[in-house]
C-alpha positions as CSV (number, residue, x, y, z in Angstrom):
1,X,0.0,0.0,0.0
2,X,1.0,3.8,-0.9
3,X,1.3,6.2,1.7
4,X,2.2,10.2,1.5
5,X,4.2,11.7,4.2
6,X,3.4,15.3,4.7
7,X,6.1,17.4,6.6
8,X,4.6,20.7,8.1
9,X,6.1,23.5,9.2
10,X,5.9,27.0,10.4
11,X,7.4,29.7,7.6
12,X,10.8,30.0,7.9
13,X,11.2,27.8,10.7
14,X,13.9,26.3,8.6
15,X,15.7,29.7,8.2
16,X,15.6,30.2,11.9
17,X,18.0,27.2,12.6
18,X,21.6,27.9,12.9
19,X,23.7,27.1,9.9
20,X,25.2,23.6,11.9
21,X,21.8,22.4,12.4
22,X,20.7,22.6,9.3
23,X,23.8,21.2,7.4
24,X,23.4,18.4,9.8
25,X,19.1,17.9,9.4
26,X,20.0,17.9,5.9
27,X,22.5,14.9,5.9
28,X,20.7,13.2,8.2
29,X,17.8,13.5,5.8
30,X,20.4,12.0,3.1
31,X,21.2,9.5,5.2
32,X,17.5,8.9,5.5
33,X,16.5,9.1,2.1
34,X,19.5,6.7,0.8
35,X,18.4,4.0,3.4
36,X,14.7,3.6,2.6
37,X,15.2,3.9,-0.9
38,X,17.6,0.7,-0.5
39,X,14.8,-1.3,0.8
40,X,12.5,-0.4,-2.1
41,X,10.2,1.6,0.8
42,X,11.4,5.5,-0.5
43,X,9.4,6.3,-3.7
44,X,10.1,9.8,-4.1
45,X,9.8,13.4,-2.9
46,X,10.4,16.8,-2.8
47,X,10.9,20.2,-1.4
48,X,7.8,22.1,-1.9
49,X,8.7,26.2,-2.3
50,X,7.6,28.8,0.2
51,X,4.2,29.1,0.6
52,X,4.0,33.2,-0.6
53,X,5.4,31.8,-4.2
54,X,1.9,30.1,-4.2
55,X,-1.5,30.6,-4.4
56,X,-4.5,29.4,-2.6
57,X,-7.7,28.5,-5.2
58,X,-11.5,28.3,-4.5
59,X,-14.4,28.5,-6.0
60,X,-17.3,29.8,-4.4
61,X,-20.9,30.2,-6.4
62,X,-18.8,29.8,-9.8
63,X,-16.2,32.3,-9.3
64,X,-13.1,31.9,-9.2
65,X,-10.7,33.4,-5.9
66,X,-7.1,32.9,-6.4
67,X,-5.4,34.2,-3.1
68,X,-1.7,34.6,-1.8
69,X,0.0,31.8,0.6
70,X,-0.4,30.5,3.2
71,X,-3.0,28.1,1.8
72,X,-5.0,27.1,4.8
73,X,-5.8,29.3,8.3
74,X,-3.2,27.4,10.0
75,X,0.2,28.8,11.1
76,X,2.1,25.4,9.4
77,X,2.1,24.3,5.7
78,X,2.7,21.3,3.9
79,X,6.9,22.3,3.4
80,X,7.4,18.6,1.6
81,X,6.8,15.5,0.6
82,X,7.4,11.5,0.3
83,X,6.0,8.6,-1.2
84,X,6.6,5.2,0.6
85,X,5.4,1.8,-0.7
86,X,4.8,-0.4,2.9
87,X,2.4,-3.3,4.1
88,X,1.2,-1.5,6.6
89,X,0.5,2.1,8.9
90,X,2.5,0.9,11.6
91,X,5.5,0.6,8.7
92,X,5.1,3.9,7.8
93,X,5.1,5.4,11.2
94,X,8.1,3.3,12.0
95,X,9.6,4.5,8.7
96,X,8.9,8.2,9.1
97,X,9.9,8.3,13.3
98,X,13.4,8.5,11.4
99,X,12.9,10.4,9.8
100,X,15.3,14.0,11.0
101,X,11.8,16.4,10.5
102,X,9.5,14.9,12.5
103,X,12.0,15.7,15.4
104,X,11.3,19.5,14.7
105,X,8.4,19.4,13.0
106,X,4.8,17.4,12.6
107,X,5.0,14.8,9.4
108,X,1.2,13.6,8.8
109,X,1.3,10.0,7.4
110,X,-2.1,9.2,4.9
111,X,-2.7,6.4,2.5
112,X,-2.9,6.9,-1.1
113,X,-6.2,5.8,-2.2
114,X,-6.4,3.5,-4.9
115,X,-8.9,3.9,-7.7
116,X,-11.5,2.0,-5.8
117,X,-11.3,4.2,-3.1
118,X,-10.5,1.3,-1.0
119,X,-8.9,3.5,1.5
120,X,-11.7,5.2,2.9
């Protein structure tokens, strides 16, 4: 089963760690990456840009509102993404507790639904 992993976190709550720990979050997340993509588990990800290069989009009684980031009324955003490929929820919890940001920040695990919308 396909699962997303969605790393939130506050705007430029990155920025605001020293230069060491982010050099070191990011090797660790090398580190990370490398492993699980050995075992077939890592499907892919990415980086997603600051939320004010975005827009949020609605549409309300046919019209269209396109609105500057942040997206929802929260104070985090969705800052990046994975794909993993497990058997199970408690695989991809296991696999994403190593994960280096869910030790700063929250990383919400979902599965992917299939066409059937099995998942629901």
């Amino acid at each position: 089963m396909k699962y997303i992993a969605m790393i939130y976190n506050n705007p430029d709550a990155f920025e605001s760690l020293s230069e060491q720990d982010r050099d070191a979050m990011m090797n660790e997340a090398d580190v990370f990456i490398k492993e699980f993509q050995g075992t077939g588990e890592f499907l892919g990800g990415s980086a997603l840009a600051h939320p004010a290069s975005g827009r949020t989009v609605r549409v309300r009684d046919g019209k269209t509102q396109a609105t500057d980031g942040p997206f929802a009324e929260a104070k985090e955003y969705i800052a990046g993404y994975y794909l993993l490929d497990v058997d199970s929820l408690e695989r991809a919890v296991e696999i994403v507790s190593q994960d280096p940001a869910s030790r700063f920040w929250a990383v919400e695990v979902r599965p992917i639904m299939d066409e059937a919308g099995a998942e629901m």
